[in-house]
LUMBADO-261838 format. One line per 8 residues: number of its first residue (from 0); their letters; for each residue x, y, z negated of C-alpha. Coordinates in Angstrom, 1 decimal. Layout:
BEGIN
NUM = a = X,Y,Z  ...
END
This chain:
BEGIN
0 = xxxxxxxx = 99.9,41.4,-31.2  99.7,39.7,-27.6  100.1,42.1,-24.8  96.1,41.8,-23.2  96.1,40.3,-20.0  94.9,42.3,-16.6  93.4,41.1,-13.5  93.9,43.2,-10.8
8 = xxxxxxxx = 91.6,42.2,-8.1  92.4,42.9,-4.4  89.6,41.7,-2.1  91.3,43.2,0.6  94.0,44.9,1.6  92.7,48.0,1.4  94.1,48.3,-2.1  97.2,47.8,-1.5
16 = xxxxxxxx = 98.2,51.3,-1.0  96.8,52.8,-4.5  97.5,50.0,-6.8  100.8,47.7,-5.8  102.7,50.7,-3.5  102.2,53.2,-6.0  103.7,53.5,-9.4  100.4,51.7,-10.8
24 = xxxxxxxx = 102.3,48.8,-11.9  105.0,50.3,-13.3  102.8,52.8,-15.7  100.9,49.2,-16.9  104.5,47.9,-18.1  105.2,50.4,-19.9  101.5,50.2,-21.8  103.2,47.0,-22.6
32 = xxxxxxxx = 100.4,45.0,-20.4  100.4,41.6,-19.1  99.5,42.4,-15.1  98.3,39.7,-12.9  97.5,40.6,-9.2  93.9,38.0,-8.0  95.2,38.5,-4.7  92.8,37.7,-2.0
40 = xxxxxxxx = 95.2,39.7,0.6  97.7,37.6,3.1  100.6,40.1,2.3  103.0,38.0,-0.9  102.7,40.3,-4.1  105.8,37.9,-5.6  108.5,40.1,-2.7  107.4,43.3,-4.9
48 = xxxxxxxx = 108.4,41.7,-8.0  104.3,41.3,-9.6  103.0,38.1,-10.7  100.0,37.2,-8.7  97.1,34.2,-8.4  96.0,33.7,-5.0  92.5,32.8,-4.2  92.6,30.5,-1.8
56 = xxxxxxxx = 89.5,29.6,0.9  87.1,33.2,-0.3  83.7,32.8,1.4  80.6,34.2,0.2  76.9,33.0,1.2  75.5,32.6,5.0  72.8,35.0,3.8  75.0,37.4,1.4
64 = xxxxxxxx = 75.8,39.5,4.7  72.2,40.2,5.4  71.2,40.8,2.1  74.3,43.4,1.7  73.4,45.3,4.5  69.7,45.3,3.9  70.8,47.0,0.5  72.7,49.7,2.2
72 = xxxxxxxx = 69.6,50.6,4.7  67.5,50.3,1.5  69.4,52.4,-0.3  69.5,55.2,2.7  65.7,54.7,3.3  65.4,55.8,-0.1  68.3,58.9,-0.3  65.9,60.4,3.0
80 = xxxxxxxx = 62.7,60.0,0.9  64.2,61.4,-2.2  66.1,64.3,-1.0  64.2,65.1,2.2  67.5,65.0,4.0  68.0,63.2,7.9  71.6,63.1,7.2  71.7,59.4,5.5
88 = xxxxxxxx = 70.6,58.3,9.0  73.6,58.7,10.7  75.4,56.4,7.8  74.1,53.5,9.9  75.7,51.6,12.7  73.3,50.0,15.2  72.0,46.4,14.5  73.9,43.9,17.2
96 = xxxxxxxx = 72.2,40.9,18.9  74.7,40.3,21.9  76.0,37.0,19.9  73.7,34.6,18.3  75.7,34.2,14.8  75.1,38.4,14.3  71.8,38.7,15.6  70.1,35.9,13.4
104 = xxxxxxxx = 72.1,38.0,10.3  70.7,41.0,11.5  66.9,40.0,11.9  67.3,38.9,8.5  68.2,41.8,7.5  65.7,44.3,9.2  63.2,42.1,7.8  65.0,42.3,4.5
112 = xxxxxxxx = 64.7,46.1,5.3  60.8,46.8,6.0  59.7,44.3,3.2  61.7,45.5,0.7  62.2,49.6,0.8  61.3,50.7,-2.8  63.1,50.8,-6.2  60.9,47.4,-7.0
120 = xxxxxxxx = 62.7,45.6,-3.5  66.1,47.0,-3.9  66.3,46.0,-7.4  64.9,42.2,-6.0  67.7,42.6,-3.2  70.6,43.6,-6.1  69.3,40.3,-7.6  69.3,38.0,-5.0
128 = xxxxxxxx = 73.0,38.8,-3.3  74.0,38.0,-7.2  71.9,34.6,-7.4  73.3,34.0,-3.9  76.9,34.3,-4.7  76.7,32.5,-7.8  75.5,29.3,-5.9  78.8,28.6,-3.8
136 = xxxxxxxx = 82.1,27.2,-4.4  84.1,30.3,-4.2  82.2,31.2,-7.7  82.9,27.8,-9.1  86.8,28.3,-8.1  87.0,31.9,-10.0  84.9,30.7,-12.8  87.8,27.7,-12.6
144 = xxxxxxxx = 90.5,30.4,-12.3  89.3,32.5,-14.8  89.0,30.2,-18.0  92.5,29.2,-17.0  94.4,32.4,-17.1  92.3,34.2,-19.7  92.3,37.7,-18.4  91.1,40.3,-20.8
152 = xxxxxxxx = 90.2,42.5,-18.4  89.4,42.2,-14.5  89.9,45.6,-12.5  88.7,45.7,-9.0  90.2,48.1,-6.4  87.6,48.3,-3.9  83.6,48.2,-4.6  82.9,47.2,-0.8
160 = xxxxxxxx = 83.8,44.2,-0.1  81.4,41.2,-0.1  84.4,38.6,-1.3  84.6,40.7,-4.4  81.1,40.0,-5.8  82.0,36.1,-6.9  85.0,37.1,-9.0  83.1,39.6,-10.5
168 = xxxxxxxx = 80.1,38.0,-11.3  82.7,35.1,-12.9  84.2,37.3,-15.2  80.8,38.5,-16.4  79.7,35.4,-16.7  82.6,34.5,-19.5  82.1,37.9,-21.2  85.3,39.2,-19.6
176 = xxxxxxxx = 84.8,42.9,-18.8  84.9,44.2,-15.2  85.5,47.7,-13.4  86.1,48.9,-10.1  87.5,51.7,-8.3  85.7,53.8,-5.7  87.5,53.4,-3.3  87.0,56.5,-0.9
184 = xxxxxxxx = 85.8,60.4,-1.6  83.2,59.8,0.9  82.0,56.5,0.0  79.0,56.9,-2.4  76.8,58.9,-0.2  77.0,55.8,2.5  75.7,53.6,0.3  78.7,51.0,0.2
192 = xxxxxxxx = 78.2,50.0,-3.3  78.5,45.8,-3.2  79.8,45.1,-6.7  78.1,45.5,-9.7  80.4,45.8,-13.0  80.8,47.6,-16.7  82.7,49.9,-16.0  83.0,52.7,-13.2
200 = xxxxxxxx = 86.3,54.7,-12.1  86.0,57.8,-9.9  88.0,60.3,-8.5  86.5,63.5,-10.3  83.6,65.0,-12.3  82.9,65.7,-8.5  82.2,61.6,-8.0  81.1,60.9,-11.1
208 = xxxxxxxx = 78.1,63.2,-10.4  77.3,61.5,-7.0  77.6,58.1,-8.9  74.9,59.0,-11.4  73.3,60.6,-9.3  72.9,57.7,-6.0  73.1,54.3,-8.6  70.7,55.9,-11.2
216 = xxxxxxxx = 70.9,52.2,-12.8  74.6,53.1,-14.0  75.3,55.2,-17.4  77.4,58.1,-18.2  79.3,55.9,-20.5  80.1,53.6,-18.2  82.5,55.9,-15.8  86.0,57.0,-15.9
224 = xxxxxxxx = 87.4,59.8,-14.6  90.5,59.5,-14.0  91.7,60.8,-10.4  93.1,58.4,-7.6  96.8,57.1,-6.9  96.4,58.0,-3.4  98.0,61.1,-3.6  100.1,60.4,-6.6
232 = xxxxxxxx = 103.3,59.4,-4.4  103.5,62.8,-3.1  104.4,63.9,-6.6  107.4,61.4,-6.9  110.6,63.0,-5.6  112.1,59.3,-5.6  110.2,58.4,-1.9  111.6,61.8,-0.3
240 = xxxxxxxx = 114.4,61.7,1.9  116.3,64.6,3.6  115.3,66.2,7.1  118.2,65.4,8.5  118.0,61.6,7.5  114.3,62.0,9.1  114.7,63.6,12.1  118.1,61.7,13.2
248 = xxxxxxxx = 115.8,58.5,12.3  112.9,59.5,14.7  115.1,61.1,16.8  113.5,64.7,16.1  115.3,68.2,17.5  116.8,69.9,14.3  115.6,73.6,15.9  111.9,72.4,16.3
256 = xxxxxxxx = 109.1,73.1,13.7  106.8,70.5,13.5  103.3,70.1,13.3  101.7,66.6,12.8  98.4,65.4,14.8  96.8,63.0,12.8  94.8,60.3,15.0  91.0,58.9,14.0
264 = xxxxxxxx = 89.8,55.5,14.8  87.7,55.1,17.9  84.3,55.1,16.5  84.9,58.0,14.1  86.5,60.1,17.1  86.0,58.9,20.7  87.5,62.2,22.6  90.8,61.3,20.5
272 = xxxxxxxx = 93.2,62.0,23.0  91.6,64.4,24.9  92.2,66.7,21.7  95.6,65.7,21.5  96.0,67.1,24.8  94.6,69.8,23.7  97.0,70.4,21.1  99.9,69.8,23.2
280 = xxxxxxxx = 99.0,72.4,25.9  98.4,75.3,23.4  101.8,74.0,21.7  103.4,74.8,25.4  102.0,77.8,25.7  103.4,78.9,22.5  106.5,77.6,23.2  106.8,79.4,27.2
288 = xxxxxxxx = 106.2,82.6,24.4  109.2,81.8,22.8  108.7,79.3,20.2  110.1,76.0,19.2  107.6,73.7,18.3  106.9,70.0,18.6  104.0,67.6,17.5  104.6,64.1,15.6
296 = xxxxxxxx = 101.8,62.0,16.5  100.6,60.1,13.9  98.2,57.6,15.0  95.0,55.9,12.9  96.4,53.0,11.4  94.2,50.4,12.6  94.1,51.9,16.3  96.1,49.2,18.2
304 = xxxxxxxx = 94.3,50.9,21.5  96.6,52.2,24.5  94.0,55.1,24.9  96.6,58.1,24.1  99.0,56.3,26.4  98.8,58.4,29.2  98.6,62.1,26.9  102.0,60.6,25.0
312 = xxxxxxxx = 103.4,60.1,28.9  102.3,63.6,30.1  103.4,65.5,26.7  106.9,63.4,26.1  108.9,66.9,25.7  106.5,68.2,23.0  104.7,64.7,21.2  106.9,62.3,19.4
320 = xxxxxxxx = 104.7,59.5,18.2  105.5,57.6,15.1  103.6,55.2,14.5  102.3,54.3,11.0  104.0,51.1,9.5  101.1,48.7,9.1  101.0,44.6,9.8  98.0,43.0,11.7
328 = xxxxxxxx = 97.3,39.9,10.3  94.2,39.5,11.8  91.5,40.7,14.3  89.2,42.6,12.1  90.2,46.4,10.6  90.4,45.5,7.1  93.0,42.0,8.3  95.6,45.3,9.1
336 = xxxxxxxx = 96.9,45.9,6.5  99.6,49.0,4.9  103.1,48.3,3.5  104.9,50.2,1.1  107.0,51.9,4.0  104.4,52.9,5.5  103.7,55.4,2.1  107.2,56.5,2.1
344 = xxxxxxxx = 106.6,57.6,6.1  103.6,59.6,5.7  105.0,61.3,2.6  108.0,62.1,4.9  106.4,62.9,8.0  104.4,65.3,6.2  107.1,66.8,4.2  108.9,67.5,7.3
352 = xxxxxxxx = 106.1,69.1,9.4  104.3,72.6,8.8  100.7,71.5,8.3  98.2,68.5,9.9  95.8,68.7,12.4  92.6,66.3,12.6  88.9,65.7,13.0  87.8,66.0,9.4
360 = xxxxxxxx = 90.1,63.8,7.9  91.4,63.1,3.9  95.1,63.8,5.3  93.6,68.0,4.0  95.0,66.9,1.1  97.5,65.1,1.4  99.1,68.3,3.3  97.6,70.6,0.2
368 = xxxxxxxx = 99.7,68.1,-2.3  102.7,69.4,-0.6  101.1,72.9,-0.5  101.0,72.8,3.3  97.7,74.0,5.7  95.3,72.1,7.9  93.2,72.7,10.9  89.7,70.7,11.8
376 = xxxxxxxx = 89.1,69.9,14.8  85.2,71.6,15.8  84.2,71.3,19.5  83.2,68.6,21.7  85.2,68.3,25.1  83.3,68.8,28.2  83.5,64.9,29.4  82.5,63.2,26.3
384 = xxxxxxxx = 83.5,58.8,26.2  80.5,58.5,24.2  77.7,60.8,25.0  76.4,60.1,21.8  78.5,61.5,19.8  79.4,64.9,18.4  81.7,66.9,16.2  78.7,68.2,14.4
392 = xxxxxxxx = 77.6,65.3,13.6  81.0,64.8,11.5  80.8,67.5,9.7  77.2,67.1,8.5  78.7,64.4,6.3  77.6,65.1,2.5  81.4,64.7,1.6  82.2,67.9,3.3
400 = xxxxxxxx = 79.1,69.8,1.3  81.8,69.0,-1.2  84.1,72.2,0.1  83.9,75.4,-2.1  84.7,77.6,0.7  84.7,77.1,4.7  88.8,78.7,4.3  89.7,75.7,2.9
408 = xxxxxxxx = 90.9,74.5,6.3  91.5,76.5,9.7  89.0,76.0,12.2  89.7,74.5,15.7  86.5,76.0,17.3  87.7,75.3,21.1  90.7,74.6,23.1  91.7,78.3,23.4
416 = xxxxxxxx = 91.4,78.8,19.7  94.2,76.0,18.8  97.1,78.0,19.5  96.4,81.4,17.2  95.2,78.7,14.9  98.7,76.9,15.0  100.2,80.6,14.7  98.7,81.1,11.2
424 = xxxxxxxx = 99.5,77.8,10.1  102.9,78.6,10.5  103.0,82.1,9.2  100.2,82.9,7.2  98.8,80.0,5.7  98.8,81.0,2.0  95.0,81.8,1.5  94.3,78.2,3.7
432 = xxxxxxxx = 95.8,76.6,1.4  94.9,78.5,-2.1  91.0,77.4,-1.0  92.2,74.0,0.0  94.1,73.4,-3.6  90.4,74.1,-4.8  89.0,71.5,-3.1  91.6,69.2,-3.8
440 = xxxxxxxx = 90.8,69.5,-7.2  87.1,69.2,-6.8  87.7,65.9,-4.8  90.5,64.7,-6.6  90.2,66.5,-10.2  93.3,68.0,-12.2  96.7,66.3,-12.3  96.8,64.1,-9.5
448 = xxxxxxxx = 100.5,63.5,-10.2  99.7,61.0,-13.3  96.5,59.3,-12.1  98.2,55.6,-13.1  98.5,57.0,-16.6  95.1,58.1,-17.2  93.8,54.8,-15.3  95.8,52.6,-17.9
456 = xxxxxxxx = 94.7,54.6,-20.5  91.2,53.9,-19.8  91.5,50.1,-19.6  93.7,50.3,-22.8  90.2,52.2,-24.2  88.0,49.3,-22.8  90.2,46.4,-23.8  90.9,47.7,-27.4
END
């Protein structure tokens, strides 16, 4: 029998990380499956060994933008009548009309928006963006594409992004059956569903729950559980490498413990660096009491900003910054894109530290995968960049609703609280991170360490 074919879409770079860094590829092989990468990413799948098709010259309709984001306020408008609940306001960023090209797209879409804010108009709005996308060349080409190579199967790593929708619709449109991944564990709640296919993969019984449950269109028997690849590298003792190798790399002090700050993008955390400062003076104070500690920054990936300059100057005997190992290719945040080294250094960095500190962030479990504690940041500094903003505000999310017990992580309630906090990270961080292995699995469901498998498994189920 012919080995069925697989079409791995890639949009964007985003899924690079979770499906050609990770062992992904290498658990298809060995289903005896003939992989293709539809690579719409700059980065060259061909150094890694994969076979890939390039789409070449991906646009989507004037008018899809507009319609896409009129579905994600429609969707929210209808989440706050439903549930009664303010929080799906604050999923929204602020219309722009300081350039003409974004303020025409965005008075198309608030129109969009008050015409069209019911189950009837969101369904007419899911309709359209599909009519829209059908219409342009960029469908013609992966209709093209697609009747060429023959795939038996097209997977899509990432249900966001807009130049995904044409490839999909393509397959569809030649009977091939289509999936995607969600990509993120907060991602269903924000309404940043764009693609439409057969088949569903989640994280958890957790997601799948929240996909029923926000995209009431999609059945039970449609989804896969099946866990996500990106924590499955922590489980593979092949990207480890000793901590002497580390620390003579990054030029680390051998008698040091290290804790790691990990650093938010701008919007998500303004007062950044004045928490980093933060940090850095309680780990002084501990050290003047005796102890030997230092802090590896490690920065948001897509944060190219020289806004922690001057704490990294300050702090230079106690903050080593490494940054991550990303390549801008372009101007926009999803044009940076992750290598595989880049995996490799995280995994190290947090193998060689004690435990993370952040605002709110995933990295809880990455740490927790490595059975190692972290601290949330949970105060707003006194001179806020953006008055705007809050911590609260954060931490309202509904992916946080998602914890089964507020000791899941240890709480960084003010500046004078971060160094007892740091204290029992280091010594007594066992029931930290008990409740944070519970919400690991509640995110992330059971077996994280052979997520590929079970992923394979489930397109072997779909194609056979």
């Amino acid at each position: 029998m012919l080995n069925k074919k697989i079409f791995i879409l890639l949009p964007d770079g985003v899924g690079l990380r979770n499906f050609a860094f990770s062992n992904f590829f290498k658990f298809g092989l060995q289903q005896n499956f003939d992989i293709r990468y539809w690579n719409n990413t700059p980065f060259d799948l061909t150094t890694l060994g994969f076979d890939e098709v390039k789409i070449r010259n991906a646009k989507a309709n004037l008018l899809t933008d507009s319609y896409k984001n009129a579905r994600k306020h429609i969707e929210l408008n209808l989440n706050i009548q439903i549930e009664k609940d303010p929080v799906y306001d604050t999923y929204r960023f602020p219309f722009s009309y300081k350039k003409l090209k974004p303020a025409v797209k965005n008075l198309i879409s608030q129109f969009l928006i008050a015409t069209h804010s019911s189950d009837k108009g969101l369904k007419k709005i899911r309709e359209k963006i599909k009519k829209l996308e059908k219409s342009g060349n960029y469908y013609a080409h992966c209709l093209e594409t697609l009747k060429i190579e023959k795939p038996d199967f097209v997977f899509c790593t990432n249900q966001r992004p807009v130049l995904a929708i044409a490839p999909l619709l393509a397959a569809q449109e030649l009977k091939i059956p289509t999936a995607t991944f969600i990509f993120s564990w907060d991602n269903l709640p924000k309404a940043t569903m764009v693609v439409e296919t057969d088949f569903y993969f989640v994280w958890s019984e957790h997601m799948k729950r929240e996909l029923l449950h926000y995209y009431p269109y999609i059945k039970e028997n449609q989804i896969f559980v099946t866990g996500t690849p990106q924590f499955e590298s922590h489980f593979d003792a092949n990207n480890a490498v000793s901590k002497s190798a580390f620390f003579e790399k990054y030029q680390l002090d051998l008698n040091k413990k290290y804790v790691c700050y990990s650093g938010d993008d701008f919007t998500t955390c303004p007062d950044d660096p004045q928490y980093l400062s933060d940090v850095a003076d309680a780990v002084r104070e501990l050290n003047n009491q005796g102890n030997s500690i230092g802090i590896i920054f490690r920065r948001c990936p897509v944060d190219f900003s020289k806004r922690y300059d001057l704490v990294l100057e300050k702090n230079k005997d106690i903050i080593t910054p490494i940054a991550p190992l990303w390549e801008k290719v372009g101007e926009d945040w999803n044009t940076i894109l992750p290598t595989k080294g880049d995996l490799e250094l995280q995994i190290n960095t947090i193998k060689h530290t004690e435990m993370v500190l952040n605002l709110g962030s995933s990295m809880v479990f990455d740490y927790v995968a490595h059975q190692k504690p972290c601290a949330f940041i949970n105060y707003d500094v006194p001179d806020k960049v953006d008055k705007d903003w809050s911590v609260s505000k954060i931490y309202q999310y509904v992916h946080f609703r998602s914890m089964p017990n507020k000791n899941a992580v240890l709480w960084l309630n003010s500046p004078q609280d971060i160094k007892e906090k740091i204290r029992l990270g280091l010594e007594q961080s066992t029931e930290t991170i008990e409740n944070a292995q519970k919400w690991f699995e509640i995110i992330s469901g059971h077996s994280p360490e052979s997520v590929s498998e079970k992923i394979w498994k489930a397109i072997e189920k779909i194609v056979h």
